[in-house]
Every structure is written in structure tokens, then in C-alpha cells.
MIZA-804953 format. One line per 8 residues: number of its first residue (from 0); their letters; for each residue x, y, z of N, C-alpha, C. Coordinates in Angstrom, 2 decimals, decimal comma, padded with zeros to 5 digits. Example, Ala and Ser with C-alpha at 12.3 -4.5 7.8 and 13.67 -1.06 7.14 Angstrom:
# residues 2
0> as> 013,19 -005,69 007,80 012,30 -004,50 007,80 013,20 -003,30 007,80  012,85 -002,25 007,08 013,67 -001,06 007,14 012,90 000,03 007,87
END
This chain:
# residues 207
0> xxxxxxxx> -096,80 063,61 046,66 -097,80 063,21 045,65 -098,04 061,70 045,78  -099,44 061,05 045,88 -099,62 060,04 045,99 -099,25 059,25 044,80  -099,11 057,84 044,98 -098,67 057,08 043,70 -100,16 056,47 043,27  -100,38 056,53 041,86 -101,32 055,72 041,32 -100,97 054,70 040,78  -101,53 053,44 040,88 -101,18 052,53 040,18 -101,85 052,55 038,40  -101,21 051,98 037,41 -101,76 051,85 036,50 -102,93 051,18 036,30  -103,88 051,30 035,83 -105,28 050,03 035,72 -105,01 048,84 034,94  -103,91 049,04 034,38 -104,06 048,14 033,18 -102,60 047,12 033,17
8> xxxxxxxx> -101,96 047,18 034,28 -100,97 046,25 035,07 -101,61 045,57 036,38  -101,46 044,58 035,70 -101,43 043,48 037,04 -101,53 043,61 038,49  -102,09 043,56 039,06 -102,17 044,44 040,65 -101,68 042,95 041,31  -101,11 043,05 042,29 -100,54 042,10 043,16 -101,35 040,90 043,38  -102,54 040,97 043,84 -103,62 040,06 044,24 -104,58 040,30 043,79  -105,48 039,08 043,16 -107,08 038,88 043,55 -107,93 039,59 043,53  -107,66 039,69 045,19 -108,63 040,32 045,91 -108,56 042,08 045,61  -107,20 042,48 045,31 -106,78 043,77 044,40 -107,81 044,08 043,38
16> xxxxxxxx> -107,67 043,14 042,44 -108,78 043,61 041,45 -110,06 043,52 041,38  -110,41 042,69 042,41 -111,42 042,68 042,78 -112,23 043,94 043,51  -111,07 044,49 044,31 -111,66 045,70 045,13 -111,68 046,93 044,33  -111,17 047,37 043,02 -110,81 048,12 041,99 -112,00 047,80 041,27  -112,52 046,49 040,76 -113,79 046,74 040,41 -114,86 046,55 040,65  -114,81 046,34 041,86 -116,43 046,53 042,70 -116,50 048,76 042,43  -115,30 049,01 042,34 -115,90 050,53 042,19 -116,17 050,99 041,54  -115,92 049,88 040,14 -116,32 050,30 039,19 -117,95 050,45 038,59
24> xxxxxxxx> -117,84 049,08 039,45 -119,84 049,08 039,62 -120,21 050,45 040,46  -119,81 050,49 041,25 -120,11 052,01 042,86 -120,52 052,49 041,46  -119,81 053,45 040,26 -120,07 054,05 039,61 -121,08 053,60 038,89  -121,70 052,71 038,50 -123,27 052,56 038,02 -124,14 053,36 038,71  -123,55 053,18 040,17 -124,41 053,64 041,29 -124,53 055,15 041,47  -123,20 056,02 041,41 -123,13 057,51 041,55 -123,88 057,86 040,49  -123,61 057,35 038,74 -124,63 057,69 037,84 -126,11 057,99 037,88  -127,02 056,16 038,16 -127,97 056,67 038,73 -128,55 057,20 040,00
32> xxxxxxxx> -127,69 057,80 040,73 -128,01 058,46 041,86 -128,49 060,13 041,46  -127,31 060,54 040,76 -127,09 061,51 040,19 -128,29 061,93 038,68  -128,28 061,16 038,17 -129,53 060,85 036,94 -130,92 061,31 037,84  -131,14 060,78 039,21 -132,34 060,83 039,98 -132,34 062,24 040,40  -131,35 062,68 041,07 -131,11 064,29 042,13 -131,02 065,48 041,02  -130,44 064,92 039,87 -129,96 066,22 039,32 -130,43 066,39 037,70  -131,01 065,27 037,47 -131,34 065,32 035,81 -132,90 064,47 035,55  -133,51 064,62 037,15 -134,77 063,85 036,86 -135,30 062,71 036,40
40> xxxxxxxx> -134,43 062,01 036,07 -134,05 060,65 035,42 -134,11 060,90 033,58  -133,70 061,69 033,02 -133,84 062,02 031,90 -132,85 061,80 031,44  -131,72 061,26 031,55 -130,22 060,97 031,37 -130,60 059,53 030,35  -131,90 058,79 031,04 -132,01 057,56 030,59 -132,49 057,73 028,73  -132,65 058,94 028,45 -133,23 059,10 026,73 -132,14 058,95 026,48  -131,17 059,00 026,69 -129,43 059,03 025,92 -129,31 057,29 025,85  -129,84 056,56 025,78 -129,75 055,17 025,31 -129,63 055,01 023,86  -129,76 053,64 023,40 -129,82 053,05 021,84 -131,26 053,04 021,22
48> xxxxxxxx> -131,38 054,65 020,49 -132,47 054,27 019,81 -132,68 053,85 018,33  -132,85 052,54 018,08 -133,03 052,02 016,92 -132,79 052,81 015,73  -131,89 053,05 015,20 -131,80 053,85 013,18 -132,00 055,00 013,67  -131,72 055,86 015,21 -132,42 057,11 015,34 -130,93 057,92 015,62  -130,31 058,38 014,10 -128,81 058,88 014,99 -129,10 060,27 015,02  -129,93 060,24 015,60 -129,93 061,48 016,82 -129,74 061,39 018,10  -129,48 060,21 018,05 -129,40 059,63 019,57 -128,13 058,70 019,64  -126,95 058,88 018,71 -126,01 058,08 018,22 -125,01 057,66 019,35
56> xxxxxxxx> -125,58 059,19 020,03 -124,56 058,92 021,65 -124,77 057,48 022,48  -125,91 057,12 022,27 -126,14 056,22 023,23 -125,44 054,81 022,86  -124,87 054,61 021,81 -124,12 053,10 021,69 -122,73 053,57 022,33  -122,34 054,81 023,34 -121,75 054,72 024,70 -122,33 054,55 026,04  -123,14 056,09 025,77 -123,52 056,03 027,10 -124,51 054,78 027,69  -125,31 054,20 026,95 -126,46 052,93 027,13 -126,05 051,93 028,43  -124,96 051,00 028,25 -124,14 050,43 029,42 -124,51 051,04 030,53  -124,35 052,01 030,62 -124,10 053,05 031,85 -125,49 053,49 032,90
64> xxxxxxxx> -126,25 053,37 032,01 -127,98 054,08 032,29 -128,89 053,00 032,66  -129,94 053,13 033,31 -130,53 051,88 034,17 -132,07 052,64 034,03  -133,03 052,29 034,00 -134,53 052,53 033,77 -135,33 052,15 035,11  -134,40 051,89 036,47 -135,20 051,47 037,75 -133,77 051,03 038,51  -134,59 051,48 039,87 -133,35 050,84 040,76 -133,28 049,08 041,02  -134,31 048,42 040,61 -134,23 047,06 040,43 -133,53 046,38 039,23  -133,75 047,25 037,92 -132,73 046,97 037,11 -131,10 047,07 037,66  -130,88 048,30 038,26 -129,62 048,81 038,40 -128,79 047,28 039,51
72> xxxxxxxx> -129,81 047,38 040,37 -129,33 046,51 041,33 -129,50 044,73 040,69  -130,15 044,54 040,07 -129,87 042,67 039,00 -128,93 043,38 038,42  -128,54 044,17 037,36 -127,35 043,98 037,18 -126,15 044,12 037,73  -126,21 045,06 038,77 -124,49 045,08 039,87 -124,57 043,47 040,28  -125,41 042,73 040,44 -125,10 041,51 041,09 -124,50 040,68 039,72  -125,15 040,52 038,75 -124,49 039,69 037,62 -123,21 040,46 037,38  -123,07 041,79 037,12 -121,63 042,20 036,85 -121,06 041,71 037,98  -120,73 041,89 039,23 -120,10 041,37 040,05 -119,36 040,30 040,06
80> xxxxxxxx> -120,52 039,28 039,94 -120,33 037,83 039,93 -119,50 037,48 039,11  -120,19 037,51 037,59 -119,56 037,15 036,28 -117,74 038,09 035,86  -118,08 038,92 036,40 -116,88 040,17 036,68 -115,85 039,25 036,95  -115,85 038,87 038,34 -115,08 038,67 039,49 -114,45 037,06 038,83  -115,24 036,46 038,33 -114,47 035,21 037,63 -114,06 035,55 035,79  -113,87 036,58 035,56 -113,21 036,82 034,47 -111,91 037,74 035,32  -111,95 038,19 036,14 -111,18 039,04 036,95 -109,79 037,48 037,30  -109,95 036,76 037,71 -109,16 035,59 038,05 -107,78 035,27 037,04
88> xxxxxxxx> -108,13 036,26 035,48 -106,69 036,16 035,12 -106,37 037,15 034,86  -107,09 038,43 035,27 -106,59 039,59 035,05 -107,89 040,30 034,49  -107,30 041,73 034,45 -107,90 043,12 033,98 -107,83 042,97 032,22  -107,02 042,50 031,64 -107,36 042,56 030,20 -108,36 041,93 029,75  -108,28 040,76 030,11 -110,02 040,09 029,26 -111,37 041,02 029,73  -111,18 041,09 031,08 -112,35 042,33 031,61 -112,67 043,39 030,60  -111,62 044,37 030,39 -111,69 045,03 029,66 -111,78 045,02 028,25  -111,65 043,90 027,46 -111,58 043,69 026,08 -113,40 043,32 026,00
96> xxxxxxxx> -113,53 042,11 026,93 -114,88 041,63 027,12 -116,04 042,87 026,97  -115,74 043,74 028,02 -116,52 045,26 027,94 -116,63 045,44 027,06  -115,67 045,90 026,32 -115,89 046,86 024,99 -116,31 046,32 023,79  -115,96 045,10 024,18 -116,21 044,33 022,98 -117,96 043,81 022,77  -118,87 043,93 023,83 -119,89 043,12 024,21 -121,23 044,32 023,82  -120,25 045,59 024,28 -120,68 046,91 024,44 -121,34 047,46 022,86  -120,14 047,43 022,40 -119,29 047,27 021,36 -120,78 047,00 020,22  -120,82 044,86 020,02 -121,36 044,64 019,02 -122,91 044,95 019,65
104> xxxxxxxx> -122,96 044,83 021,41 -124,31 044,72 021,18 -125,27 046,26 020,76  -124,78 046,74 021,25 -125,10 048,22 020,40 -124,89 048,30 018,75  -124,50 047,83 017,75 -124,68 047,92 016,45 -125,95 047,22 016,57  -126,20 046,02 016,72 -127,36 044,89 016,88 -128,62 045,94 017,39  -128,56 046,78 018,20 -129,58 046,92 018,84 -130,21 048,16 018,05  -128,93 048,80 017,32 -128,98 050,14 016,54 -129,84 049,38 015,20  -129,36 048,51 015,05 -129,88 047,51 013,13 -131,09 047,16 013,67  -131,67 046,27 014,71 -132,52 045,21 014,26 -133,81 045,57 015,48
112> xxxxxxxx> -133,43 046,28 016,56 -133,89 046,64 017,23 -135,39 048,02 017,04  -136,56 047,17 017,88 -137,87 047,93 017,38 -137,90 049,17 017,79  -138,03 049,91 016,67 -138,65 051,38 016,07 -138,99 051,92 017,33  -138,84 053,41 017,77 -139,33 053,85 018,25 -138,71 053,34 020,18  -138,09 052,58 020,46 -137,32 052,11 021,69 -136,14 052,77 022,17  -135,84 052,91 023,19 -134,74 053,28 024,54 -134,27 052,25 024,83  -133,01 051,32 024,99 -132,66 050,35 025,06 -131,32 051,39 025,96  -131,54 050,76 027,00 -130,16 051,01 028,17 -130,07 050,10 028,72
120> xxxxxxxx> -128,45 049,89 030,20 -128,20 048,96 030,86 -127,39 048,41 030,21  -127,18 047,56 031,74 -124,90 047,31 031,76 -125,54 045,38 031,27  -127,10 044,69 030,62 -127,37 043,78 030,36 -126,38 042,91 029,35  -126,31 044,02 028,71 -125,30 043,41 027,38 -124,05 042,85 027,69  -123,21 044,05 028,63 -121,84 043,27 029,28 -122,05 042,06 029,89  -122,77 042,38 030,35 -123,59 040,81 031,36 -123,31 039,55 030,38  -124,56 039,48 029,66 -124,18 038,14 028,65 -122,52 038,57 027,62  -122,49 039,49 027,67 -120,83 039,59 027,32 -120,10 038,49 027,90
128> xxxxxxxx> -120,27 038,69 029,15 -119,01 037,71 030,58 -119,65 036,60 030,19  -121,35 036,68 030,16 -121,61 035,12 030,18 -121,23 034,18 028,46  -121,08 034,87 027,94 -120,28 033,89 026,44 -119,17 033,82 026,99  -118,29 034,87 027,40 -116,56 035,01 026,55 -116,36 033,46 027,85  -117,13 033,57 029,08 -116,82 032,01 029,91 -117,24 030,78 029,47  -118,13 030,87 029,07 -118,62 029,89 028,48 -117,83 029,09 027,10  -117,60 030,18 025,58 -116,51 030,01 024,80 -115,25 029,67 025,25  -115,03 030,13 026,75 -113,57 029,84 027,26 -113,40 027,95 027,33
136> xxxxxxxx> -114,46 027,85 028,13 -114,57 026,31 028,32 -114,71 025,51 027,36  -115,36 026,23 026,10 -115,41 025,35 024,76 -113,83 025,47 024,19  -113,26 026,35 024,20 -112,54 026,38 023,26 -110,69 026,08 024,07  -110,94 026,70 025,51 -109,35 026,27 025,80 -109,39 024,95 026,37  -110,58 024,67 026,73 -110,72 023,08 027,98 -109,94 022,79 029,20  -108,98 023,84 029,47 -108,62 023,38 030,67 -109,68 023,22 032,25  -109,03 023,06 032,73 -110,06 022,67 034,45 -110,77 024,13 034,88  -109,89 024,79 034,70 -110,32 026,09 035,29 -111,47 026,60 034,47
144> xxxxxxxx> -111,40 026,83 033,39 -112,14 027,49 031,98 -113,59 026,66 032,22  -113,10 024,86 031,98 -114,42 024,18 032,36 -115,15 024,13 033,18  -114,70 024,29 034,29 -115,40 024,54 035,78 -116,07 025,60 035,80  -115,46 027,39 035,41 -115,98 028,61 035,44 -117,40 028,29 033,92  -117,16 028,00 033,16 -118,35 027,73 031,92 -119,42 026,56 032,73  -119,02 025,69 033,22 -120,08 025,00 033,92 -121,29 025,45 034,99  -120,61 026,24 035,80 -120,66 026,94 036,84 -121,96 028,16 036,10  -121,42 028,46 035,06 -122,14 029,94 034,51 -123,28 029,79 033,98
152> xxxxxxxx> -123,13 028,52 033,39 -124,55 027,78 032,33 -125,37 027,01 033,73  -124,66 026,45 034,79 -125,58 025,81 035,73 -126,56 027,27 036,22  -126,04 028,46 036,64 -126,35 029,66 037,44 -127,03 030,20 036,56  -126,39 030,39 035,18 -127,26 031,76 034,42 -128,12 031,19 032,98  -127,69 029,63 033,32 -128,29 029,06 031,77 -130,01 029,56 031,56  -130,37 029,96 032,18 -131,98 030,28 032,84 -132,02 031,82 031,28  -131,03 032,23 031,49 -131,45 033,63 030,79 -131,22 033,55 029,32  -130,98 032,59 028,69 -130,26 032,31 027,00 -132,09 032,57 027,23
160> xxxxxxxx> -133,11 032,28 027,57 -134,32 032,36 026,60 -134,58 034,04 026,35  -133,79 035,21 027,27 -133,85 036,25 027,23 -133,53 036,85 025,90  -132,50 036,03 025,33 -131,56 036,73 023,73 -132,45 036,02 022,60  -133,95 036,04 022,62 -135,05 035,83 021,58 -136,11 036,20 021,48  -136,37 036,71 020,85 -137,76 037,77 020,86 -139,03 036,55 020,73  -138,99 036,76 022,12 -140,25 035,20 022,45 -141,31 036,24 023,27  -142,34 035,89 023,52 -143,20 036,78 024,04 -143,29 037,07 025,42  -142,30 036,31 026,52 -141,77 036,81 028,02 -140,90 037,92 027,95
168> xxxxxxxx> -140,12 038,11 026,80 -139,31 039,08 026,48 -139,98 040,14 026,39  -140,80 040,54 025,27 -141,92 040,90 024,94 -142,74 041,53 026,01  -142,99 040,88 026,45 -143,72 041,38 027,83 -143,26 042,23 028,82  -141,95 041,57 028,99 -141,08 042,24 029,90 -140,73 043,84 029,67  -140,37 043,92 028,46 -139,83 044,97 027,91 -138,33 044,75 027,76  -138,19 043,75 027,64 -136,83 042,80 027,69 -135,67 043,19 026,24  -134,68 044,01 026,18 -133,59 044,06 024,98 -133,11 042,66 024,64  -133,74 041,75 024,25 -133,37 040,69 023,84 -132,18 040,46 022,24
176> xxxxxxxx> -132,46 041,82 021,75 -131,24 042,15 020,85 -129,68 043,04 021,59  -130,08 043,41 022,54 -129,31 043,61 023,23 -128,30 042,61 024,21  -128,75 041,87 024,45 -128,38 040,57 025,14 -127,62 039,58 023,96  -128,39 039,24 023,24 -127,46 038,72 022,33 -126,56 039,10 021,38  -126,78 040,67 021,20 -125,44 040,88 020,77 -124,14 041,32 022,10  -124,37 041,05 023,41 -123,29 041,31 024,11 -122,93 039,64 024,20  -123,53 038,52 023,87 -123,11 037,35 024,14 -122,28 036,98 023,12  -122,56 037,70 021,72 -122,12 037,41 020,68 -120,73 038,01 020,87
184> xxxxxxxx> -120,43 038,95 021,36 -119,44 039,92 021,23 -118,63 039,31 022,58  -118,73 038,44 023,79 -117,93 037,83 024,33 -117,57 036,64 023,88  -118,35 036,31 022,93 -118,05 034,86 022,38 -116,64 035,01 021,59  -117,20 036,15 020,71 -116,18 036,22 019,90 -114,74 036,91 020,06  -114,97 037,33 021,61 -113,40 037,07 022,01 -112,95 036,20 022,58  -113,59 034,84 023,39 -112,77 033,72 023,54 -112,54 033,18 022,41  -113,14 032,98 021,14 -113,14 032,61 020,04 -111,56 033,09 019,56  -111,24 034,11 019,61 -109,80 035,09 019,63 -108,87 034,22 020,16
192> xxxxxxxx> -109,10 034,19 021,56 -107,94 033,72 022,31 -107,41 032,12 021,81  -108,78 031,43 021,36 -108,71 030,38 020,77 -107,60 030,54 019,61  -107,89 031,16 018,76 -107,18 031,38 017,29 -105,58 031,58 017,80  -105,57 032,31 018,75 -104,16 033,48 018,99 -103,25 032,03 019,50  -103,95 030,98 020,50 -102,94 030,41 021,47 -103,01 029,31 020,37  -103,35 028,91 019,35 -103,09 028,42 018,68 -102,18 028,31 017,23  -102,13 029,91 017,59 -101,20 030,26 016,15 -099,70 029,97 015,76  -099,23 030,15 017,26 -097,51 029,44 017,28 -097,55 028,27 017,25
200> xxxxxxx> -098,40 027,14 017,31 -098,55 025,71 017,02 -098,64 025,52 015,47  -098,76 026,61 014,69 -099,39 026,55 013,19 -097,33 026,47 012,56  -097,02 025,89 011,48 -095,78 026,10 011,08 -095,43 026,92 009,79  -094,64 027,38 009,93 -093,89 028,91 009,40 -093,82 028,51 007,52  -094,23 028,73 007,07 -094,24 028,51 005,52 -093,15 029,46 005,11  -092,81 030,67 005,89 -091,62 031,49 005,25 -089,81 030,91 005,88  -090,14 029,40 006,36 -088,64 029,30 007,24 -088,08 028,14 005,76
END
């Protein structure tokens, strides 16, 4: 019997987790492959439709579902990227970041988001990675944190005009409530880590 490693321990190297989640993207890819061959692309109605819980499924499945292979493919490149430097201290922030980005930006998109809309795509995790790095650099300041937040706002600072319902958005067909609630929802876990690594510095009122 082959050995599996756990996902959620530390893999030896890097480049380990790195190669573990590039497959995880592959799977964006088998989805909409599969969405195209076998379900006509109709998989994509299972998104976030605004106050419509008939469709309640989709503040899961949404992440997952892509509306074009040009969508699918801008986002494997930002997940990648942004991925791969949250990947640098491990699989837990990855994973908290996800769910968490997933998470608020789907309530946001379920509340405030226009009537009558399909809101899918892995966009939200996206500005997910791009806060929780960015908050990292505000809030821990070391070299590393500052460099990766510098780095993210030099590369991706271009897309904050995306998380406002401005009329390029608009045009686009752009989830701009979607976007900002996955930025909001990475923010507010470096915001966490902030609180947490600061809490044993706080002194014990019960000693």
C-alpha cells in the first residue's frame, strides 16, 4: 500500500508544496474541462446568485466554476503566483486564506450583489492572497512580509480599481463585490496573525 502524505503537515521542501498545489489548480482545469464535455457548460448556473437561495449551493461551488477559458486561465496564473508566495511558510495560511476569502466573499456577493446575476470564479481567492500579503507587510513588518506586500501592490496594485462598482467594472461584467469581499476576508486574517503573535507580549492579569 502506497504511503500518503498528510496535506496538512509540512512537506519537506518548497518546491514540495509547490508541486501539490499547482494540482490543485490542474483541478480548476479537470472541472472546466468536464463542465464543457459532459454538462454543456451548465455547471456554471451553480454560482452566487444574489438573495436567490435556490441557488445557496453556489457560496461553495462559485470558486470552482469559470464562465470562459480566458477567465479560467487569468486566474490559474494569479492563483499560482500569489499561491506560491503564501506557500513560502506553509500550507496553513493557504488554506485558512481560501476559506476564509471564499468564505466572506460569498456572503458579500449573496447581500449586496445585483439582482438577477451568476457570480463564479476562483477571483475572490485571488484578492484573498492579494490582502492577507499585503496586511502581512502592514502588520508583521519583517523583510520578508515587506518585500512579498511590495512586490504584490507593485504587480497587482492595477486591480484594487476592480473591488468598486465604477463603470469599467460595469462594463466588464466584473464581481467587483466579489473581489472585495475575498480581499476583505484575507485581510482579516493577517489582521489575526497580527492579534495572535501579539498576545503573549500582552501581561497575565490572572498571575
Amino acid at each position: 500500500m502506497p504511503i500518503v502524505r498528510d496535506p496538512l503537515q509540512k512537506p519537506t521542501t518548497y518546491w514540495e508544496r509547490l508541486t501539490q498545489y499547482a494540482w490543485i489548480i490542474a483541478g480548476l482545469w479537470i472541472i472546466e474541462i468536464s463542465d464543457r464535455l459532459l454538462f454543456g457548460g451548465h455547471l456554471e448556473q451553480h454560482g452566487i446568485h444574489p438573495r436567490e437561495f435556490s441557488h445557496i449551493e453556489g457560496l461553495f461551488f462559485a470558486p470552482f466554476l469559470h464562465g470562459s477559458w480566458s477567465h479560467l486561465i487569468g486566474n490559474s496564473i494569479s492563483l499560482l503566483i500569489l499561491g506560491a508566495a503564501i506557500l513560502i511558510k506553509g500550507w496553513r495560511d493557504l488554506l485558512l486564506v481560501s476559506a476564509a476569502s471564499a468564505l466572506v466573499a460569498g456572503i458579500v456577493v449573496f447581500l449586496i450583489g445585483s439582482s438577477a446575476t451568476n457570480h463564479v470564479g476562483a477571483s475572490s481567492i485571488i484578492f484573498g492572497y492579494f490582502g492577507f500579503l499585503v496586511g502581512m507587510g502592514l502588520y508583521q513588518r519583517n523583510g520578508l512580509s515587506i518585500l512579498l506586500a511590495v512586490l504584490v501592490v507593485f504587480f497587482y496594485g492595477g486591480t484594487l480599481f476592480t473591488m468598486f462598482p465604477t463603470e469599467a467594472t460595469r462594463a466588464a461584467s466584473t464581481s467587483w463585490e466579489g473581489h472585495l469581499g475575498g480581499a476583505i476576508g484575507g485581510f482579516l486574517i493577517a489582521k489575526s496573525r497580527r492579534l495572535k503573535k501579539a498576545a503573549p507580549s500582552r501581561p497575565n492579569p490572572f498571575s
